[in-house]
N, C-alpha and C positions, 0 to 999 in steps of 0.2 A: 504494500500500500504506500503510493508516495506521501511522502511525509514523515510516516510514522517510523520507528527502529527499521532499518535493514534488517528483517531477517522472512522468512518463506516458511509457506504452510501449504501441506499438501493438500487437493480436494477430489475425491475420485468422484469425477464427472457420471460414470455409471450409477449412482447412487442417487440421481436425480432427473425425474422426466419432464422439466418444461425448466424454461430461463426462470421461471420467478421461484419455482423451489431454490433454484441457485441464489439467485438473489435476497431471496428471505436466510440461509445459511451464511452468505458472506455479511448481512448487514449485523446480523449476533457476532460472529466471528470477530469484525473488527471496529462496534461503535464504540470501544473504550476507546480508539483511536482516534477518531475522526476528529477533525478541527470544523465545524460547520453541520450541514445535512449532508448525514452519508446517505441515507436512501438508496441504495443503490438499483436502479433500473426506473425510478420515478424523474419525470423530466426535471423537476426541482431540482433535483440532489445538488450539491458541491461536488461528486464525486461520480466519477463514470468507469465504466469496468472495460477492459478490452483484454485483447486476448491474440497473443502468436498463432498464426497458424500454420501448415506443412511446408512452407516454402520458406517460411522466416519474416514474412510483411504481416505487422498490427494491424488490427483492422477492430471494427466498433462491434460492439454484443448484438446480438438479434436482428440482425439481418439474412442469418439461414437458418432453414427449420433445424430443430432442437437436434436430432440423431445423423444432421451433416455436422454440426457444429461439432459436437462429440467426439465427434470419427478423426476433427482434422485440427481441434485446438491441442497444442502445446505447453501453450502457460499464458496463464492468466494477470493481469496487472489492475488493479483499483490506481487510477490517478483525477488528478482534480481537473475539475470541470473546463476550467481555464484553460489548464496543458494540452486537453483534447482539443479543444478548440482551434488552436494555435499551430495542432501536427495535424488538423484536418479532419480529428475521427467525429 
């Protein structure tokens, strides 16, 4: 999560069948941290989720159906709102 300590937390994606269970898991996961609305996946938020995919280009959450995404995310990043903004997502 930008901002917060450097360090990584695993989330096995199988474990979840649509973006908003995800979303509902990472907002427990990391509202001790968040500086603002984490929210994650409400257009409000301060904070926007994105995600590596097989080729190595970040691209923005929910734009493919849930079991493409699955198949082809790498790693996940929580940054703020602004930053997306700014690289386009």
């Amino acid at each position: 999560m930008e901002g917060a300590l450097a360090y990584g937390r695993k989330v096995d994606l199988l474990k979840f069948n649509a973006y908003e269970q995800l979303y509902t898991a990472l907002n427990e996961m990391f509202e001790e941290y968040a500086v603002g609305n984490l929210a994650i996946g409400e257009h409000d938020s301060d904070y926007k989720l994105v995600y590596k995919d097989y080729v190595g280009d970040w691209m923005a959450m929910g734009d493919l159906p849930w079991n493409t995404f699955i198949t082809g995310c790498k790693s996940l990043m929580i940054i703020k709102a602004s930053t997306a903004s700014e690289i386009g997502l």
